[in-house]
C-alpha positions in Angstrom: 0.0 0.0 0.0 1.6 3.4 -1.0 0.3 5.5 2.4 2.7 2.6 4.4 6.5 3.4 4.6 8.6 0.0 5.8 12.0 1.9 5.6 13.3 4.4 7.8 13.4 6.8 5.1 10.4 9.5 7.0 13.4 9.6 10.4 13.5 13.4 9.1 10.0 13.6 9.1 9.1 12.2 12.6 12.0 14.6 13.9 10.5 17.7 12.3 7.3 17.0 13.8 8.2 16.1 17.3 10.1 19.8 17.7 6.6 21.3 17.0 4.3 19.2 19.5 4.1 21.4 22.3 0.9 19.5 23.9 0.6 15.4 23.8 -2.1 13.0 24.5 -1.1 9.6 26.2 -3.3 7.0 25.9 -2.7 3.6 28.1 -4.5 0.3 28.2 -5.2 -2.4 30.6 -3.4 -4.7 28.6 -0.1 -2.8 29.6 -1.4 -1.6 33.0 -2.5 -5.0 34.7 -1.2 -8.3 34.7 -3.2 -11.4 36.6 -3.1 -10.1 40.1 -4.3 -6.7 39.1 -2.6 -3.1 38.5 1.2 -3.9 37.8 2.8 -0.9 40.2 6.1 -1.0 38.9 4.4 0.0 35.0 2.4 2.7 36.5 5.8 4.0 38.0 8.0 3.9 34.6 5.1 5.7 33.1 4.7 8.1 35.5 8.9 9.0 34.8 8.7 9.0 31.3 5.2 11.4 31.5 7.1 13.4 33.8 10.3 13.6 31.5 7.8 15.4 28.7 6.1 17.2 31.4 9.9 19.0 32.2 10.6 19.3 28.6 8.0 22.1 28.7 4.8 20.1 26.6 1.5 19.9 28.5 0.9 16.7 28.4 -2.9 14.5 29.4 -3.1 11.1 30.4 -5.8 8.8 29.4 -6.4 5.5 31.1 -8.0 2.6 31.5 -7.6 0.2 35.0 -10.5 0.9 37.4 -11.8 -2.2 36.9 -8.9 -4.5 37.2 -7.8 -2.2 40.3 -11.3 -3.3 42.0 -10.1 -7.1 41.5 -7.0 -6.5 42.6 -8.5 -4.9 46.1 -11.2 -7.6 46.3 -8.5 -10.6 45.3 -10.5 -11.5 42.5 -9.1 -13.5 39.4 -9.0 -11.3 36.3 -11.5 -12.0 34.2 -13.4 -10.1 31.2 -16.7 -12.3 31.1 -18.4 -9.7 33.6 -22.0 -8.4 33.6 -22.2 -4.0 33.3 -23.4 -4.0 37.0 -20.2 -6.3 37.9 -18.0 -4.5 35.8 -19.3 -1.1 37.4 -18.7 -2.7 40.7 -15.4 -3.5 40.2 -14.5 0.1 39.0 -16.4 1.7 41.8 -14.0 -0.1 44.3 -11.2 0.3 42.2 -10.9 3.5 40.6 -9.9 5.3 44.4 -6.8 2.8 44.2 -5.8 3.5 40.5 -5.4 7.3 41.4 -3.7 6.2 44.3 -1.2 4.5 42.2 -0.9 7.2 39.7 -0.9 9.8 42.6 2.3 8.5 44.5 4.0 7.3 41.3 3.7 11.3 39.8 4.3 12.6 43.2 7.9 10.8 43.0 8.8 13.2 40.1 7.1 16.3 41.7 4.7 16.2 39.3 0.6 17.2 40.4 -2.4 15.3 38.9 -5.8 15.8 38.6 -8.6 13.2 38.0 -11.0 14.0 35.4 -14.1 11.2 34.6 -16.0 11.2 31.4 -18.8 10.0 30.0 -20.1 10.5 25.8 -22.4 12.8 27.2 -20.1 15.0 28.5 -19.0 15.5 25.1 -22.4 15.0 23.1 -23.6 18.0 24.8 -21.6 21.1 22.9 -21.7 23.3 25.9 -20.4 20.5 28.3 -18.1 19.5 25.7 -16.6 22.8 25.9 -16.5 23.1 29.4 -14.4 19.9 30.4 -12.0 21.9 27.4 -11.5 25.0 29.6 -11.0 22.7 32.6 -8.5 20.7 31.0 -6.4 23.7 30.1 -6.9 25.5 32.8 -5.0 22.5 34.6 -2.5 22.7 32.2 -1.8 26.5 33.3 -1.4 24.9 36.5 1.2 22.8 35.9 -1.1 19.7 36.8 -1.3 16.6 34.7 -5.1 15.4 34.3 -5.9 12.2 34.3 -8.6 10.7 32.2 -10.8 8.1 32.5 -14.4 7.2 31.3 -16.7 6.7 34.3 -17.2 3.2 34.1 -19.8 3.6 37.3 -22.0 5.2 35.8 -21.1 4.4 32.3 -24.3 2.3 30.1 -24.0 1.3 26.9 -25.5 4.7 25.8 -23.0 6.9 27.7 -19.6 4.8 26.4 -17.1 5.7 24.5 -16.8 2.1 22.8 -13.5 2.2 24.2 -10.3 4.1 25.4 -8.4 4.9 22.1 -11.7 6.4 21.2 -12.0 8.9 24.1 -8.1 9.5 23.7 -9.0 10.5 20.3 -12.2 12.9 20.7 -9.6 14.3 24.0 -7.3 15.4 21.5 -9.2 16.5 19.0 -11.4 18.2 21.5 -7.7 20.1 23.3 -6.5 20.7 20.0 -3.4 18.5 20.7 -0.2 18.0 18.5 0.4 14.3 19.3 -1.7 11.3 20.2 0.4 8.4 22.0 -1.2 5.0 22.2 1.1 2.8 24.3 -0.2 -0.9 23.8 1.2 -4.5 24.8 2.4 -5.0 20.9 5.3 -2.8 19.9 3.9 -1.4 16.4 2.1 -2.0 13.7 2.5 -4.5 11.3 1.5 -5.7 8.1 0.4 -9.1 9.0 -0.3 -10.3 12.5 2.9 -11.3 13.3 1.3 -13.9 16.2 0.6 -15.5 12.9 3.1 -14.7 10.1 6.4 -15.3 10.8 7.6 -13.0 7.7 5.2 -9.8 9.1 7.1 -6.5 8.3 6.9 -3.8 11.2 5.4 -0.4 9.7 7.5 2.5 10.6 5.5 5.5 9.0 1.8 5.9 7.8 1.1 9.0 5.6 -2.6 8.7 5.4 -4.9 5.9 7.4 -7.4 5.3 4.5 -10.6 2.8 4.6 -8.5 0.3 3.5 -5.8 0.1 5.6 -8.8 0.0 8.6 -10.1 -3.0 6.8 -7.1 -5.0 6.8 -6.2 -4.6 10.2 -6.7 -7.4 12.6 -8.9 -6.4 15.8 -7.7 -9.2 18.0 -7.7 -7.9 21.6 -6.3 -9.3 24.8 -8.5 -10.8 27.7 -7.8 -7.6 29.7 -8.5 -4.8 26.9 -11.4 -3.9 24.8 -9.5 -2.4 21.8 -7.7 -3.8 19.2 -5.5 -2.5 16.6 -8.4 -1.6 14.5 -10.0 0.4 17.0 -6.1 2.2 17.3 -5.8 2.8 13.5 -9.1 4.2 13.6 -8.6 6.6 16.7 -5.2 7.7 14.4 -7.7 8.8 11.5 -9.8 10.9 13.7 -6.7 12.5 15.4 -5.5 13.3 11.6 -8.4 14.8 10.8 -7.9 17.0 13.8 -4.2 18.1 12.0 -2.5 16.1 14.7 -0.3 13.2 15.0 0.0 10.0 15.9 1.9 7.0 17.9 1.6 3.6 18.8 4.1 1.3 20.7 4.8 -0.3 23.4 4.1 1.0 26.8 6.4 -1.8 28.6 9.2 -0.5 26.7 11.6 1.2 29.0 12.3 4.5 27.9 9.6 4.9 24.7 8.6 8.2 24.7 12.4 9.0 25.3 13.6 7.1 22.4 10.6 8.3 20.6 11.1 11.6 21.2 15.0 11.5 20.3 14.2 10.4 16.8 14.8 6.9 16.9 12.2 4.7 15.1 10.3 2.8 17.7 6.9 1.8 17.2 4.9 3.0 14.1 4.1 7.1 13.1 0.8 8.7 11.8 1.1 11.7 10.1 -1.4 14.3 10.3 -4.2 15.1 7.4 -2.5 18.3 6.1 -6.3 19.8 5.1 -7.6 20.1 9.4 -10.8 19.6 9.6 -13.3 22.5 12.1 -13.6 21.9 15.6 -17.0 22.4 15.3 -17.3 19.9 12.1 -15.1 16.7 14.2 -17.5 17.0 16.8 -20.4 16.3 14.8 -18.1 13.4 13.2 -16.9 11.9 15.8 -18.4 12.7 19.0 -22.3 12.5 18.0 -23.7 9.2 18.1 -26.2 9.3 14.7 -30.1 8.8 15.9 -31.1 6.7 12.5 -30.1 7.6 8.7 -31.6 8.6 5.7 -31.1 7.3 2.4 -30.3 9.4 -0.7 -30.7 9.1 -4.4 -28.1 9.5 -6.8 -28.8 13.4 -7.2 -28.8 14.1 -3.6 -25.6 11.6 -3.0 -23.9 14.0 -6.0 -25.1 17.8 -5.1 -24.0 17.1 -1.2 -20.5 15.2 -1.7 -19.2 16.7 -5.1 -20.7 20.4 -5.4 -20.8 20.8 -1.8 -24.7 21.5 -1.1 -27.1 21.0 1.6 -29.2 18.5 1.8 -33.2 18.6 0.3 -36.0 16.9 1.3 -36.4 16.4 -2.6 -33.3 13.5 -2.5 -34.1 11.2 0.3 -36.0 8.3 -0.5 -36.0 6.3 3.3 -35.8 7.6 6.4 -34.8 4.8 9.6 -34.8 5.0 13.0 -36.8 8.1 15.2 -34.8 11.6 16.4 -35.5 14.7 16.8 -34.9 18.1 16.0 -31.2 19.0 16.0 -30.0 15.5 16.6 -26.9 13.4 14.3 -28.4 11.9 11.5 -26.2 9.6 8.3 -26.7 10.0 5.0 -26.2 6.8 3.2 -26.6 6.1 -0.5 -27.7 3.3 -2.6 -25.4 1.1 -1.8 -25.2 1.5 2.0 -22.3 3.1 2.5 -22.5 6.3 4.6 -22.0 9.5 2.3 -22.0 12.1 5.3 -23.5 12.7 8.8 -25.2 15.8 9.6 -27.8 17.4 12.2 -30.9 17.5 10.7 -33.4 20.2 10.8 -36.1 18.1 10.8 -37.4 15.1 13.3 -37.9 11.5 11.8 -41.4 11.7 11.9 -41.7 14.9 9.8 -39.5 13.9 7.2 -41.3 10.5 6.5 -43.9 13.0 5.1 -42.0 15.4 3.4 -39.3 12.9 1.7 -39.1 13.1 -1.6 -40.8 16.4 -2.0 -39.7 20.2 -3.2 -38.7 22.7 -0.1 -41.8 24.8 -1.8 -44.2 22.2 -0.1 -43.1 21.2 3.5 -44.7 23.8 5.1 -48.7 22.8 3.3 -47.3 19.3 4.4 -46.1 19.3 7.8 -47.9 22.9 8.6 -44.4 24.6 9.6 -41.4 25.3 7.7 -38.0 27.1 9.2 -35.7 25.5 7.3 -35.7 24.6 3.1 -32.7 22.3 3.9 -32.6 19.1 6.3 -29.5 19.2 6.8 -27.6 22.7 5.9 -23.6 22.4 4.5 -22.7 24.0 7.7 -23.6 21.3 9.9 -22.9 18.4 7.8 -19.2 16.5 7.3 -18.5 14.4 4.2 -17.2 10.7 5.2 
């Protein structure tokens, strides 16, 4: 594939980059983290020196983690295991989470370094005005020399408030703090292109110029018994950090000394480089952080005007509308063949377009008895996928 460089030829490129990044996000598993009888200390402390070795180099610099859970079973000397129910698994974090900052707090303290917890869930960032308030938190902690620590709230976390997963908070964290660099540290040390569990000739992938659709689809998502991401969920937290004009890492976080080597130039791990075109801060949060509330399917026309001439969308092109929203809420626009064209807030609920679908903007309002909008869903609020 053309976007993946083998060679060490992008060395220049990598170093270029790094004397730029002035703020990073870190992004840590429980694969690294725990180990069978819980939180491993002694990784939380090598991460909290080579965190605090950034720190003094001047970045600001955000931690995201994962752990709570496996920090419960370490208190309650229970076996780690993954085959939990939600109310189990929010158990375990409740009890737990108190002890991972613990960890984190006497490992950062050891480098003179101040933290500050900071719990999430996608609501916090599905709501704009929220969304920008954990922002100003987050760098006002930076202007107090305080590392924040990030975690999704796993207590009161349902399936409807999740993130899916860590790499995808890290990512809509440093989209939403306009970051330079996201750093996944994972229990493999890069990316390959095979699984190299499985292929004994797998090449590691030093540089990737541009995470396309393709290279998603080829990546195995394998995952350990303590995680829930695999590498496909980390190549696809790179593209949204790209679109954001930053960045990206992944290697190993038991590696002593990673983010030193890393930052020295040598060619650990494997390098995303950033989308040179950066998408609005307003535009990746309707991208990425908004959870779509159904879809609408398009005809050819509609597909065309909205994805090549860069119009809104008409009532006039959809054909089907699924699933029931409201007002103001993420919709996607899929075309004939299924595959999603853009995503958008629509103007319109579900139940008012299945009556005006198809029709000219002229007739909504002898239709539906109201009209404040011609468009469903207006250029200005909609992203191209």
């Amino acid at each position: 594939m053309k976007h993946l460089v083998l060679t060490e030829e992008n060395s220049e490129l990598r170093s270029d980059l790094f004397t730029s990044v002035k703020r990073v996000v870190i992004k840590v598993g429980s694969a690294v983290l725990a180990d069978e009888n819980g939180i491993n200390r002694r990784v939380v402390a090598n991460l909290a020196r080579e965190i605090a070795f950034l720190h003094n180099s001047g970045r600001e610099v955000i931690l995201i983690t994962s752990g709570a859970v496996a920090a419960g079973k370490r208190k309650l000397c229970c076996q780690v295991d993954n085959r939990l129910t939600i109310p189990e698994k929010q158990a375990f974090a409740a009890v737990g989470q108190s002890s991972l900052m613990h960890d984190y707090d006497e490992a950062f303290a050891e480098n003179d370094k101040n933290i500050a917890q900071v719990l999430l869930t996608h609501s916090d960032l599905a709501n704009r005005k929220r969304y920008l308030n954990v922002r100003n938190t987050i760098l006002t902690l930076f202007s107090l020399g305080v590392i924040p620590i990030v975690n999704e709230n796993d207590t009161v976390s349902t399936e409807e408030l999740k993130f899916s997963d860590n790499d995808n908070l890290a990512a809509l964290v440093t989209n939403l703090i306009e970051a330079d660099m996201f750093i996944s540290l994972t229990d493999v040390d890069a990316l390959y292109d095979k699984n190299p569990l499985v292929h004994g000739d797998a090449r590691k992938i030093n540089t990737v110029t541009k995470v396309t659709d393709t290279l998603v689809g080829m990546v195995d998502n394998s995952k350990s018994a303590l995680g829930t991401g695999g590498m496909r969920s980390k190549i696809i937290a790179a593209q949204m950090v790209s679109a954001g004009g930053a960045c990206s890492f992944i290697g190993s976080g038991r590696q002593k000394n990673v983010l030193r080597h890393l930052f020295a130039g040598k060619m650990v791990g494997t390098f995303f480089c950033p989308q040179q075109e950066k998408m609005q801060g307003r535009k990746r949060w309707i991208a990425y952080v908004l959870k779509p509330r159904g879809s609408l399917l398009l005809d050819r026309g509609a597909c065309a005007a909205i994805s090549e001439r860069g119009k809104s969308l008409l009532p006039s092109g959809i054909v089907e509308v699924k699933g029931e929203f409201g007002r103001g809420e993420s919709v996607q626009c899929v075309n004939e063949k299924g595959s999603v064209v853009a995503v958008g807030l629509t103007n319109y609920c579900s139940d008012d377009l299945e009556k005006i679908k198809g029709q000219r903007s002229s007739k909504i309002e002898r239709i539906i008895g109201y009209k404040d909008y011609d468009e469903v869903l207006h250029r200005d609020n909609m992203v191209l996928m």
